[in-house]
ChimeraX commands (.cxc) that place a marker at each C-alpha (Angstrom):
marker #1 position -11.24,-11.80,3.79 radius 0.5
marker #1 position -11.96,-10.66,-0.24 radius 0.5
marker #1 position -9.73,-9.72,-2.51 radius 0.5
marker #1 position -9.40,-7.03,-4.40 radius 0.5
marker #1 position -6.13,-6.64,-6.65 radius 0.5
marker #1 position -3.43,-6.22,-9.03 radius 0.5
marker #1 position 5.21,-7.91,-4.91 radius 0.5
marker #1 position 16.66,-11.38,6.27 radius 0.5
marker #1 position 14.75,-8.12,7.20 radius 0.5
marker #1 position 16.03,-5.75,10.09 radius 0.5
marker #1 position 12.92,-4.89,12.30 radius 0.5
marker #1 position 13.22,-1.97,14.56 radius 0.5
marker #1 position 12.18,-3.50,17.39 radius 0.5
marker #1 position 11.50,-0.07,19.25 radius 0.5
marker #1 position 8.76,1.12,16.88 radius 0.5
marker #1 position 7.89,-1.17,14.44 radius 0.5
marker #1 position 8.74,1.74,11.87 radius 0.5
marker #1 position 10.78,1.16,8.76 radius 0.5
marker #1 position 14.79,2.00,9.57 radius 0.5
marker #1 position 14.18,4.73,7.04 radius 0.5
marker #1 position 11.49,6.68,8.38 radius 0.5
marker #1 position 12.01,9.90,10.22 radius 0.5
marker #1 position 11.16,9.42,13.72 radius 0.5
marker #1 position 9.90,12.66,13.79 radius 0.5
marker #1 position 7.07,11.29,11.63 radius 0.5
marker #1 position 5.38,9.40,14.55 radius 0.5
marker #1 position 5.34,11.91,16.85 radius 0.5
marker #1 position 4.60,15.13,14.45 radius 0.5
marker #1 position 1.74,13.64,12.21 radius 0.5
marker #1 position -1.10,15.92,13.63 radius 0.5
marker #1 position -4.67,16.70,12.79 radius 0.5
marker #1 position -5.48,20.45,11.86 radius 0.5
marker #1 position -8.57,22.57,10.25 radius 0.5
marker #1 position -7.45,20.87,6.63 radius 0.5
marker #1 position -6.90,17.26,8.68 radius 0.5
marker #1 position -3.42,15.92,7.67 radius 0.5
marker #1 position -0.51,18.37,8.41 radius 0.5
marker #1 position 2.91,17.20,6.91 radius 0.5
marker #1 position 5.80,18.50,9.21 radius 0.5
marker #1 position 7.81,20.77,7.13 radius 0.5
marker #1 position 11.36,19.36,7.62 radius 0.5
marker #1 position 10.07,15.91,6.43 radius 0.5
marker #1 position 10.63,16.88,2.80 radius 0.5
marker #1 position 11.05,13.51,0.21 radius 0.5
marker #1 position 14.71,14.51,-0.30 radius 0.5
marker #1 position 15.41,13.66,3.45 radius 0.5
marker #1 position 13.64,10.47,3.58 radius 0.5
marker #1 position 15.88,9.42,0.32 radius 0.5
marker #1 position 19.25,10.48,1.95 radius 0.5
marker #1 position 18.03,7.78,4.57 radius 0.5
marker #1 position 18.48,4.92,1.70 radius 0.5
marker #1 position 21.75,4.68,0.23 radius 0.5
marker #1 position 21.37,5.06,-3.53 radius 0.5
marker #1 position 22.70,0.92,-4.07 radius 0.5
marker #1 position 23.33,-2.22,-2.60 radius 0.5
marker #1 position 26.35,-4.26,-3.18 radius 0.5
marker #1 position 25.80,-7.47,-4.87 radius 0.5
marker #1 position 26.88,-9.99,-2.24 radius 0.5
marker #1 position 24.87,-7.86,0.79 radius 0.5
marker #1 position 21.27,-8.77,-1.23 radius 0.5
marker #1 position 19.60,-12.24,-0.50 radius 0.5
marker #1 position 20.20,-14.93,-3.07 radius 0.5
marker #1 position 16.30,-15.00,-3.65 radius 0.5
marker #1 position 15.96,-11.27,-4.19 radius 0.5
marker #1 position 19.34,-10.77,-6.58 radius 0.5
marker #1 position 18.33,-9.98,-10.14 radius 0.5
marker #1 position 14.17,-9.51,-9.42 radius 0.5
marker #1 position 14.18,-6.23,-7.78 radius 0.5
marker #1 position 15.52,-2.92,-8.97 radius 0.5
marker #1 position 17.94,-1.80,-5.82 radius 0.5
marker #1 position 15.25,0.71,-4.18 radius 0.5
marker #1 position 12.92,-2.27,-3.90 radius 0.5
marker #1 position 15.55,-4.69,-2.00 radius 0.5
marker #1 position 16.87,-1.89,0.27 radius 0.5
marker #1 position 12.93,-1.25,1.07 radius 0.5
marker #1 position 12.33,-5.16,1.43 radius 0.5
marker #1 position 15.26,-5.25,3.83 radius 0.5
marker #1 position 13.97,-2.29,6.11 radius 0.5
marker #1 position 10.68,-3.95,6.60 radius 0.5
marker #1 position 9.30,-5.76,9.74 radius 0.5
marker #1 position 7.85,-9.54,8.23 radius 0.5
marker #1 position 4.38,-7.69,9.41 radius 0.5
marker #1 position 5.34,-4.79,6.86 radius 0.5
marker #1 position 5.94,-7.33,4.06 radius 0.5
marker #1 position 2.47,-9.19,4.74 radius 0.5
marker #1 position 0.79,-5.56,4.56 radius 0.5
marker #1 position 1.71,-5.48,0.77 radius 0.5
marker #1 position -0.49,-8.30,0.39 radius 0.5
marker #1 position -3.81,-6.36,1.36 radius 0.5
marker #1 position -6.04,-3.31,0.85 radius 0.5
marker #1 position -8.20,-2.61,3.74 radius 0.5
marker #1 position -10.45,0.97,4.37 radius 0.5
marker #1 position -9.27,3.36,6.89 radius 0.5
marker #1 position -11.03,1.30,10.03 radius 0.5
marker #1 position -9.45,-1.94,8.69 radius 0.5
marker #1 position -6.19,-0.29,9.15 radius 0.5
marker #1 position -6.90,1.69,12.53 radius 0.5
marker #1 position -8.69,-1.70,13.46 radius 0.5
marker #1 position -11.60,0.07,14.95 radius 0.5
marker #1 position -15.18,-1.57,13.79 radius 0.5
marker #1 position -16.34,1.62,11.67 radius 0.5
marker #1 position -14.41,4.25,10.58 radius 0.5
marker #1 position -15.57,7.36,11.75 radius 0.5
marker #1 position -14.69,11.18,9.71 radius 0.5
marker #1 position -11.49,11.65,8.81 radius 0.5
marker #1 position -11.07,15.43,11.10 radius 0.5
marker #1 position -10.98,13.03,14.04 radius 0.5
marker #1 position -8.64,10.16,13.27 radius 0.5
marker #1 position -5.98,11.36,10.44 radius 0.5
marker #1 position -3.35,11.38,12.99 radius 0.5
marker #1 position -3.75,7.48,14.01 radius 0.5
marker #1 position -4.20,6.74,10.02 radius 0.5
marker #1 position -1.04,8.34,9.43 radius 0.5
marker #1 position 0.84,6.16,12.15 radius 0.5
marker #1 position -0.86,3.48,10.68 radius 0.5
marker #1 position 0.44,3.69,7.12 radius 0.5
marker #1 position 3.87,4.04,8.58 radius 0.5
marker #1 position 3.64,1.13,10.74 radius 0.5
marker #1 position 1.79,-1.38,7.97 radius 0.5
marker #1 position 2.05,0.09,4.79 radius 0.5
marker #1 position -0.55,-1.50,2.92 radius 0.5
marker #1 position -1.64,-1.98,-1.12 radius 0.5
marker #1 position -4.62,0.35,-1.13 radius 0.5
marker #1 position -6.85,2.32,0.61 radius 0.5
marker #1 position -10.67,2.21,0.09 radius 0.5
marker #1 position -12.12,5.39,1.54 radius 0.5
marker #1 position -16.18,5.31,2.06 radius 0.5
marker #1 position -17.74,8.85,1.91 radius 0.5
marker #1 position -18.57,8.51,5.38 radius 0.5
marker #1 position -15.12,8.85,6.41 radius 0.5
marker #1 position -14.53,12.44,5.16 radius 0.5
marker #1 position -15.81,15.31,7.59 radius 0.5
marker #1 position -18.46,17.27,5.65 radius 0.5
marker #1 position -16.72,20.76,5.24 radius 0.5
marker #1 position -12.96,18.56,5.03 radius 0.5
marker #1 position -10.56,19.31,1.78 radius 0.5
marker #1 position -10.42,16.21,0.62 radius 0.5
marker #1 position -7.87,16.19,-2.22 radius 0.5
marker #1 position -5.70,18.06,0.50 radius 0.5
marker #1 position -6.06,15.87,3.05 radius 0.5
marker #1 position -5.60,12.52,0.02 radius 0.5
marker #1 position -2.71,14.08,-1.12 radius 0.5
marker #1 position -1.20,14.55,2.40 radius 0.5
marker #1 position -1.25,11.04,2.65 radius 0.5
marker #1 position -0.08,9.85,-0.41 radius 0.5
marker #1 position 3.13,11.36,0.43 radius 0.5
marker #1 position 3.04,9.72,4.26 radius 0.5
marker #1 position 2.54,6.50,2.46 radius 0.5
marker #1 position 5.66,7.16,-0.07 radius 0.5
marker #1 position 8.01,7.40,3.00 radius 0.5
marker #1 position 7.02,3.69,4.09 radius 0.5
marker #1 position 6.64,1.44,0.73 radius 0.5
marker #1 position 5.76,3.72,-2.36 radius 0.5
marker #1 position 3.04,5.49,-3.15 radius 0.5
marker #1 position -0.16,3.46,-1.92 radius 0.5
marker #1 position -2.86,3.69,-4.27 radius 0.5
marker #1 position -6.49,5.21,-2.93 radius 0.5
marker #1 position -9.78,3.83,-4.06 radius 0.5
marker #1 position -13.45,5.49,-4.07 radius 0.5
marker #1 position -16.54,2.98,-4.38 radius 0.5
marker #1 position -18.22,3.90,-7.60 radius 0.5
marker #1 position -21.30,4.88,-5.70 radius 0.5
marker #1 position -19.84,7.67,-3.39 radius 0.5
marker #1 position -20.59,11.19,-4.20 radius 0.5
marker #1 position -17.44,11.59,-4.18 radius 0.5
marker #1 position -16.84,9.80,-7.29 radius 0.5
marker #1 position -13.33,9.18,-8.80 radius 0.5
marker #1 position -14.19,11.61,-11.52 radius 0.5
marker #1 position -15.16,14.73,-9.53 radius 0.5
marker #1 position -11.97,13.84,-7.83 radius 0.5
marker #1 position -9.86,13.44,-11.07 radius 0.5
marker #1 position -11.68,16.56,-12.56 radius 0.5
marker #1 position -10.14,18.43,-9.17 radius 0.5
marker #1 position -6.68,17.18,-10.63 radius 0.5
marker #1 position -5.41,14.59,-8.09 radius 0.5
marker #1 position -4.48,12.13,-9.93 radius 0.5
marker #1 position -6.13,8.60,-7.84 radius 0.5
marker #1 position -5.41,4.83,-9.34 radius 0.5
marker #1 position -8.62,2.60,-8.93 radius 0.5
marker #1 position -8.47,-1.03,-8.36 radius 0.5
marker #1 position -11.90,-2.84,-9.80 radius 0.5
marker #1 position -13.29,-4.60,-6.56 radius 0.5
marker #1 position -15.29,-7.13,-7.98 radius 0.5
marker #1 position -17.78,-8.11,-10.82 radius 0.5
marker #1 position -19.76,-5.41,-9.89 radius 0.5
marker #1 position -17.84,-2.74,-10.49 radius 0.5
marker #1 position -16.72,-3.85,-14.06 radius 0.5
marker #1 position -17.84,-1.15,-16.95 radius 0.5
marker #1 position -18.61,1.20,-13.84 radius 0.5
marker #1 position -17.34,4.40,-12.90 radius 0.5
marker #1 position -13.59,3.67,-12.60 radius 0.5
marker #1 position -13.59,2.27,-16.46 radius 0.5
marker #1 position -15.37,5.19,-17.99 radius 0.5
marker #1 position -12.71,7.80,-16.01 radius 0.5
marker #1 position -9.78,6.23,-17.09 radius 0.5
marker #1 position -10.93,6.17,-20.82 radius 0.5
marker #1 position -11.42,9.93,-20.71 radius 0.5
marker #1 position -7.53,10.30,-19.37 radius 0.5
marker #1 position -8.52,10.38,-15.33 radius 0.5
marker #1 position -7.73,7.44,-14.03 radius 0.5
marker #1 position -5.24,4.69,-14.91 radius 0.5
marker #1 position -7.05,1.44,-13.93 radius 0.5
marker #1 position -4.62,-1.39,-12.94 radius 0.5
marker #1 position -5.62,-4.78,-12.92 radius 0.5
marker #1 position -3.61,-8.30,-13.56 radius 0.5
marker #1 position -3.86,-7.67,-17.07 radius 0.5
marker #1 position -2.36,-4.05,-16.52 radius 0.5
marker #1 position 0.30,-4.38,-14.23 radius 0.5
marker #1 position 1.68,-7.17,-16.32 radius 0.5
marker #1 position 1.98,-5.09,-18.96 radius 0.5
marker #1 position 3.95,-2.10,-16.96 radius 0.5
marker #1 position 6.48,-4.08,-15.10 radius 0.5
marker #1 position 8.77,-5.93,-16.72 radius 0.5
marker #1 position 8.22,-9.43,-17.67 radius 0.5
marker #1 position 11.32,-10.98,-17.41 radius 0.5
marker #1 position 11.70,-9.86,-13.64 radius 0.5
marker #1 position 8.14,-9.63,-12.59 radius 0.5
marker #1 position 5.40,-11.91,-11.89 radius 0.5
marker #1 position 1.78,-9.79,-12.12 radius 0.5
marker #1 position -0.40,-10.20,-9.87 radius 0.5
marker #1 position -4.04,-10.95,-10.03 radius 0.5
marker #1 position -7.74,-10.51,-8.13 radius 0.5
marker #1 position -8.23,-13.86,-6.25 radius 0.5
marker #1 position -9.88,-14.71,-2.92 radius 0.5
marker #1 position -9.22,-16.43,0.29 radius 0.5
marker #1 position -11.13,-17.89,3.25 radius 0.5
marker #1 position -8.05,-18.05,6.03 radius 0.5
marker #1 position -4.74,-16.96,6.39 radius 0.5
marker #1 position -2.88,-20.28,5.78 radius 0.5
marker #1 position -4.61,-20.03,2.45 radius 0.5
marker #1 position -3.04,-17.26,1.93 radius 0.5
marker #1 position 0.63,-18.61,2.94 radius 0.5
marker #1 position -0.38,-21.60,0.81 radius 0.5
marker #1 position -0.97,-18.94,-2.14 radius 0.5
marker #1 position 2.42,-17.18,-1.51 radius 0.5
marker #1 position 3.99,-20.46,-0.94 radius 0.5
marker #1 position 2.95,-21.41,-4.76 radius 0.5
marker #1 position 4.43,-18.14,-6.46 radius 0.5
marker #1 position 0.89,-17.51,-7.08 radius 0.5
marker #1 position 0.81,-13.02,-6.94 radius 0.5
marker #1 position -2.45,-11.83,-5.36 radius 0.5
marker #1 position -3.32,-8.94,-3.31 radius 0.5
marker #1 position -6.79,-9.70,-1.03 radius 0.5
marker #1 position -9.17,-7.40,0.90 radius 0.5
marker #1 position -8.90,-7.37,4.86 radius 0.5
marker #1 position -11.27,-6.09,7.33 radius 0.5
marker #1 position -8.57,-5.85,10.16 radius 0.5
marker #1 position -4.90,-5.52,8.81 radius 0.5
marker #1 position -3.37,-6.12,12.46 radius 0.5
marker #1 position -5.13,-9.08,12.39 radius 0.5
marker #1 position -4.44,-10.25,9.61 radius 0.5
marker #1 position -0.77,-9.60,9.49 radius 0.5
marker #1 position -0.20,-11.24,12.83 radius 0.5
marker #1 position -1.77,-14.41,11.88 radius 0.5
marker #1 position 0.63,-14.62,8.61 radius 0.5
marker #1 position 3.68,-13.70,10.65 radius 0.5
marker #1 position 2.58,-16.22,12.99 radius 0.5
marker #1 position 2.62,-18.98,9.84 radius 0.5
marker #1 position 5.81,-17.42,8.96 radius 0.5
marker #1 position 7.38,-18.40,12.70 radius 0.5
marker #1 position 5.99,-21.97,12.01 radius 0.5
marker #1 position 8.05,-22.39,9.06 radius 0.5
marker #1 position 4.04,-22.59,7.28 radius 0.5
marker #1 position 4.81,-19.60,5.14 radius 0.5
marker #1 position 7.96,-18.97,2.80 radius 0.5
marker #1 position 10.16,-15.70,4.35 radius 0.5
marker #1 position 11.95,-15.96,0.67 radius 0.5
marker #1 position 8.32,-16.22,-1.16 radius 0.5
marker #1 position 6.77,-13.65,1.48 radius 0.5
marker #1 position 9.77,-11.19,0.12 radius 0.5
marker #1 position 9.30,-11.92,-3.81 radius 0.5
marker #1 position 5.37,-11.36,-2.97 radius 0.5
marker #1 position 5.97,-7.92,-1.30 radius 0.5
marker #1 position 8.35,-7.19,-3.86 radius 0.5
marker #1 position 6.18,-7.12,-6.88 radius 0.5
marker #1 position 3.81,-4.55,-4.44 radius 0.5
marker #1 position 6.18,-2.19,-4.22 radius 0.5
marker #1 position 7.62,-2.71,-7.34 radius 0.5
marker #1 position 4.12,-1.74,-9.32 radius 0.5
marker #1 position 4.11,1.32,-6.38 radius 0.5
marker #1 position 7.19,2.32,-7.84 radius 0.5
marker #1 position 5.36,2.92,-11.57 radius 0.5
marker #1 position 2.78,4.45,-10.03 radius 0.5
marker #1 position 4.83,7.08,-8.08 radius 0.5
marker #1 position 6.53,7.43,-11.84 radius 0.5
marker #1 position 3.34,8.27,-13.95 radius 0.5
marker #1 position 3.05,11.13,-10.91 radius 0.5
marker #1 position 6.30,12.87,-11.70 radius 0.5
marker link #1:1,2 radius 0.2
marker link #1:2,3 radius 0.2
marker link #1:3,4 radius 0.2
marker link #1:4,5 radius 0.2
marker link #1:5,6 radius 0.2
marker link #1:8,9 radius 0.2
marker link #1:9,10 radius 0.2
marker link #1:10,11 radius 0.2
marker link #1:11,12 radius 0.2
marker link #1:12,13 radius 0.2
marker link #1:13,14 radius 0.2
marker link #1:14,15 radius 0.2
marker link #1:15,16 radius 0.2
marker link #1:16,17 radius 0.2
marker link #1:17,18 radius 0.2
marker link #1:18,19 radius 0.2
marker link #1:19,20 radius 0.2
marker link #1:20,21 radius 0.2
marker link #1:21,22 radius 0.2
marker link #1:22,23 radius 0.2
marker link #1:23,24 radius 0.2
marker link #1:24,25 radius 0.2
marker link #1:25,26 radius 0.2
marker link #1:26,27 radius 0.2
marker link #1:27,28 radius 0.2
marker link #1:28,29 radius 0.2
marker link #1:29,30 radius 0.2
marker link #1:30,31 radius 0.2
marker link #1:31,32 radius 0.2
marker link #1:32,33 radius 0.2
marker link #1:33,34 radius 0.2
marker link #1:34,35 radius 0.2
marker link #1:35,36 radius 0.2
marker link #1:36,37 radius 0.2
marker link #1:37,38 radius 0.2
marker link #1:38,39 radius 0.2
marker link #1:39,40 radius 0.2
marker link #1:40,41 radius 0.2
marker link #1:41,42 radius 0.2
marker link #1:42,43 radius 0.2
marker link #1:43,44 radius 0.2
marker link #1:44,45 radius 0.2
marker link #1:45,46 radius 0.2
marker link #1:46,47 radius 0.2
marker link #1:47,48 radius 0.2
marker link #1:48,49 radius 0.2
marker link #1:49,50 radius 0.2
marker link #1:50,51 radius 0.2
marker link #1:51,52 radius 0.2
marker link #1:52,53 radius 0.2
marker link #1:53,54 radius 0.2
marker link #1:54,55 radius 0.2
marker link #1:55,56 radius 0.2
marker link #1:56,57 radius 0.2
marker link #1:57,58 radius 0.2
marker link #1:58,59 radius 0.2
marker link #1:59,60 radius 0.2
marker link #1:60,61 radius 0.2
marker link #1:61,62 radius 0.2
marker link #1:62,63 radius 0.2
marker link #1:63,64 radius 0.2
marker link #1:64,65 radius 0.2
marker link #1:65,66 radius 0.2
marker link #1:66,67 radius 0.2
marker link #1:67,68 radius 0.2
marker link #1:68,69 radius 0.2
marker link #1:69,70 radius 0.2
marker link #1:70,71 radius 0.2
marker link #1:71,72 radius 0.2
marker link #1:72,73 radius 0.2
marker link #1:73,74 radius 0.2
marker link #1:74,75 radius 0.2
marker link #1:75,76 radius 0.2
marker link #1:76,77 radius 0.2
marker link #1:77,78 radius 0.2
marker link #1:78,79 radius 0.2
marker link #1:79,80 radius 0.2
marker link #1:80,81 radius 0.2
marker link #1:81,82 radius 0.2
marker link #1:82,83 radius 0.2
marker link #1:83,84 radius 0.2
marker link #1:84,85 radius 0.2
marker link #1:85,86 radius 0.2
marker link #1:86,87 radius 0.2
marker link #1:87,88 radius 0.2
marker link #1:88,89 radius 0.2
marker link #1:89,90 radius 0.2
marker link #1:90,91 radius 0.2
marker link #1:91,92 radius 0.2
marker link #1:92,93 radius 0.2
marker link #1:93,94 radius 0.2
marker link #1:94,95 radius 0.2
marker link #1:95,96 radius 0.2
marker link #1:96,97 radius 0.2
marker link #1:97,98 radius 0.2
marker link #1:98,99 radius 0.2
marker link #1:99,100 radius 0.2
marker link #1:100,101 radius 0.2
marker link #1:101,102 radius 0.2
marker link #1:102,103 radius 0.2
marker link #1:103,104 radius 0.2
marker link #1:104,105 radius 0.2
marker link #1:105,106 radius 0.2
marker link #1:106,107 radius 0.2
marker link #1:107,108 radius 0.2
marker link #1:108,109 radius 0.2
marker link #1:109,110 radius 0.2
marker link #1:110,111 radius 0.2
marker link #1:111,112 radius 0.2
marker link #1:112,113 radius 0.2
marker link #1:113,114 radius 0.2
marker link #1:114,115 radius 0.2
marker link #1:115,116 radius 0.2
marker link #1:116,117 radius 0.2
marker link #1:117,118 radius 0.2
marker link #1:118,119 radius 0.2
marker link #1:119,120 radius 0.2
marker link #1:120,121 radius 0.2
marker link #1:121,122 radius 0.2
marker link #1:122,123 radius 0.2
marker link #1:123,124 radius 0.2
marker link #1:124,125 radius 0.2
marker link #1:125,126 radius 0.2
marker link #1:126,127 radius 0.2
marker link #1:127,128 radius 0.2
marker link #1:128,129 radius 0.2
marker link #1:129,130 radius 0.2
marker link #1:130,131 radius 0.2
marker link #1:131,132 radius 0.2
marker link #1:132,133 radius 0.2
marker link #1:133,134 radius 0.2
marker link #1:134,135 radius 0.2
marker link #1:135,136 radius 0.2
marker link #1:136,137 radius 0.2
marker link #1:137,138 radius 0.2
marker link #1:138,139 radius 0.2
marker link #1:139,140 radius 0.2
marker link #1:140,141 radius 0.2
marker link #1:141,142 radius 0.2
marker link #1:142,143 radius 0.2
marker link #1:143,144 radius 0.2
marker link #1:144,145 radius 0.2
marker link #1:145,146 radius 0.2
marker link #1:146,147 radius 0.2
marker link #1:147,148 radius 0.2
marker link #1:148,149 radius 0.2
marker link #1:149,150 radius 0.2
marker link #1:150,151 radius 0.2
marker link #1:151,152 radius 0.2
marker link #1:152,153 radius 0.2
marker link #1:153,154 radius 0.2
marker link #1:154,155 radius 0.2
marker link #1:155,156 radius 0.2
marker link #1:156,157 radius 0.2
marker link #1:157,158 radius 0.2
marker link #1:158,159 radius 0.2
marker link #1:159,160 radius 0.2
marker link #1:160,161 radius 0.2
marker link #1:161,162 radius 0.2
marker link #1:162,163 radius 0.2
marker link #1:163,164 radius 0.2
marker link #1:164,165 radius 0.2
marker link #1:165,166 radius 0.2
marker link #1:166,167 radius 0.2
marker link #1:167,168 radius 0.2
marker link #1:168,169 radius 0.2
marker link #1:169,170 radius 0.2
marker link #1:170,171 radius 0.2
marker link #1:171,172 radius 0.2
marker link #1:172,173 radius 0.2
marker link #1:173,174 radius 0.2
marker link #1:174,175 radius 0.2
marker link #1:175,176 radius 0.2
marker link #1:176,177 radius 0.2
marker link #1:177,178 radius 0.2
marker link #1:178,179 radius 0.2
marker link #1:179,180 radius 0.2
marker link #1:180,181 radius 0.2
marker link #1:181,182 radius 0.2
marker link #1:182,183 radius 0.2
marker link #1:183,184 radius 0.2
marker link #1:184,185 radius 0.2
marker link #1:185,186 radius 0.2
marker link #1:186,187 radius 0.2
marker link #1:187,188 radius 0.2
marker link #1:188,189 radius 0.2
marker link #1:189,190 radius 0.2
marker link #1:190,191 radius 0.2
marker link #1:191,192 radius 0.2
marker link #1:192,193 radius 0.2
marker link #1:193,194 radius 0.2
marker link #1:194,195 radius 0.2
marker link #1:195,196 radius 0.2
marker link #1:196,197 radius 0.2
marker link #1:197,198 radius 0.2
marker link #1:198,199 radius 0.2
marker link #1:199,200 radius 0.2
marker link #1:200,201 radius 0.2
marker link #1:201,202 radius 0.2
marker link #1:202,203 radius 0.2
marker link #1:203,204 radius 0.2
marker link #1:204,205 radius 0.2
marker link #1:205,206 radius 0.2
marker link #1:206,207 radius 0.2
marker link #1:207,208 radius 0.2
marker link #1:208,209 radius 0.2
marker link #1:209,210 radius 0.2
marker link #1:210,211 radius 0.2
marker link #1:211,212 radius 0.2
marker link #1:212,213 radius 0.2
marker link #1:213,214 radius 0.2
marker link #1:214,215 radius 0.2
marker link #1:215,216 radius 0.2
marker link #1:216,217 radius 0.2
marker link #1:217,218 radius 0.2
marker link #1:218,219 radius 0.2
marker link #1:219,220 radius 0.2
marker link #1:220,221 radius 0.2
marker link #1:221,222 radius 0.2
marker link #1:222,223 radius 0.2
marker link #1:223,224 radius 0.2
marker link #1:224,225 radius 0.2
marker link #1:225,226 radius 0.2
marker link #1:226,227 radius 0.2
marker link #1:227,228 radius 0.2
marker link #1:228,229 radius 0.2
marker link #1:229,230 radius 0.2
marker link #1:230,231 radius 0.2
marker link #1:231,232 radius 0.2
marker link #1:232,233 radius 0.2
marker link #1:233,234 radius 0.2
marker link #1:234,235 radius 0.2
marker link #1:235,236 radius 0.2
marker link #1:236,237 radius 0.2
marker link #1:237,238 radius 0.2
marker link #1:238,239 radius 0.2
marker link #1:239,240 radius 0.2
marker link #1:240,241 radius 0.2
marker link #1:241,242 radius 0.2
marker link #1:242,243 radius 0.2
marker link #1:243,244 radius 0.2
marker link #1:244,245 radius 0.2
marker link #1:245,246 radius 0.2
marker link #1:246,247 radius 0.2
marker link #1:247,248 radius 0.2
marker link #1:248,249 radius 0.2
marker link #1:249,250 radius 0.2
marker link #1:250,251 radius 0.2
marker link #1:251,252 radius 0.2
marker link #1:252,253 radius 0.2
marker link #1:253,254 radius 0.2
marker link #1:254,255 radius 0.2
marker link #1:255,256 radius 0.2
marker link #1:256,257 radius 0.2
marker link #1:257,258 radius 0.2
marker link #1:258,259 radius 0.2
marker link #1:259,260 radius 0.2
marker link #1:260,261 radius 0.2
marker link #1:261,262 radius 0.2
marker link #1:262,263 radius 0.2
marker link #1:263,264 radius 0.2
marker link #1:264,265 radius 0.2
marker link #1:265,266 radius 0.2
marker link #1:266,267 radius 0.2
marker link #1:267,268 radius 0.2
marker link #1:268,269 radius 0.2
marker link #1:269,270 radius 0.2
marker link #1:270,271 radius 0.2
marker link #1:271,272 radius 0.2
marker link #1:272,273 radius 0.2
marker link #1:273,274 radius 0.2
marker link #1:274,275 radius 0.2
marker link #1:275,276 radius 0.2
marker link #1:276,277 radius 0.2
marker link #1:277,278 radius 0.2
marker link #1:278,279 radius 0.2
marker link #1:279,280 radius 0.2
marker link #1:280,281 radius 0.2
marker link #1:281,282 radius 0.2
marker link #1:282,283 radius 0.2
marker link #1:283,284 radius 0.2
marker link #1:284,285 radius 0.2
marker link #1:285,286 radius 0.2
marker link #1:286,287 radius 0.2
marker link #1:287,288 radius 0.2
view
């Protein structure tokens, strides 16, 4: 696993969906000539009436009281423990299908959007090969970033610098897309010189402490990480990083399997997802 970025539940057992989710979201997501069609009657004012608007004091976890705005604990307390460990990651589209390459999106937007729902990750890095050549592809990215506000907030997507389809043809299109640098290499690229000319907020550590409130936020940072348990150990510490997975299943499965061996935190796993969707949260704000 590498990095890349910068935070008890009620599983549905059935699914593995959030409580909140529309089931009709699983079994309508289909692929048409654009890719990604979003059922009409899942409109974002139905998916809200499905959270109540508050949480009374005494029903929210002593570890979460005070740290989360209520929309973050009522999301926290829909989630599956395998939901919560998704925060922790950004993957590409085959990480998250967990297929060994990702093939064009014309033929697989119906198993991404199932996926999303199911582990709502912290980012999406899409390679140019994944698009079909004739596809609409700030259609079919848009599509999705409302898919991906039903399960956790709105997930950012990412564009490596050196795809045609660079982050600034895309911002000059008007979607608005967050990067997240990905390494030395991409420092002073592509993603800097967009969001000086107004296209692109960039969020690093540095950033997202700066938009979420000190006092009840820890920001999170770019680290790295050889195993899951180093991982746990990382979330165990209070230490706020977001990492790079090749196979989110995977991955998940083995931290939920720490988390059954009492080797990672459930109360440090929540404050960790937390912060996630928190910083989601002000990026589904700058949107509005």
């Amino acid at each position: 696993m590498v990095i890349i970025m910068v935070r008890q539940f009620f599983p549905n057992t059935d699914t593995g969906v959030p409580e909140y989710v529309p089931k009709e979201v699983t079994s309508e997501l289909k692929t048409s000539q654009g890719g990604f069609e979003r059922p009409a009657d899942l409109m974002e004012e139905e998916t809200k009436s499905l959270l109540p608007e508050s949480i009374a004091e005494e029903d929210i976890p002593e570890h979460l009281r005070g740290r989360f705005s209520d929309p973050v604990v009522l999301r926290l307390m829909s989630m599956t423990p395998e939901q919560k460990a998704a925060q922790l990651f950004i993957t590409d589209p085959s990480g998250l299908l967990g297929e060994e390459t990702g093939t064009a999106m014309e033929g697989t937007t119906d198993d991404l959007g199932k996926a999303l729902l199911m582990l709502p990750v912290a980012g999406i890095v899409f390679p140019v090969s994944y698009f079909a050549p004739d596809a609409d592809i700030k259609s079919e990215l848009q599509t999705l970033s409302e898919y991906s506000k039903e399960a956790s907030g709105m997930v950012p997507f990412l564009m490596p610098e050196e795809s045609e389809l660079s982050m600034k043809s895309l911002g000059e299109m008007g979607f608005n897309l967050y990067g997240i640098p990905m390494g030395e290499e991409y420092e002073g690229g592509l993603m800097d010189e967009a969001a000086k000319e107004g296209l692109l907020p960039v969020f690093t550590g540095e950033a997202a402490e700066l938009a979420l409130d000190p006092v009840y936020y820890s920001s999170v940072s770019v680290a790295h990480a050889e195993s899951a348990q180093e991982i746990a150990d990382n979330v165990n510490g209070g230490m706020r990083f977001i990492y790079r997975t090749d196979n989110i299943s995977r991955t998940c499965k083995n931290l939920t399997d720490l988390l059954e061996e009492g080797e990672l935190s459930s109360e440090e796993l929540d404050i960790a997802a937390g912060n996630i969707i928190a910083l989601k949260e002000v990026l589904e704000d700058m949107v509005k």
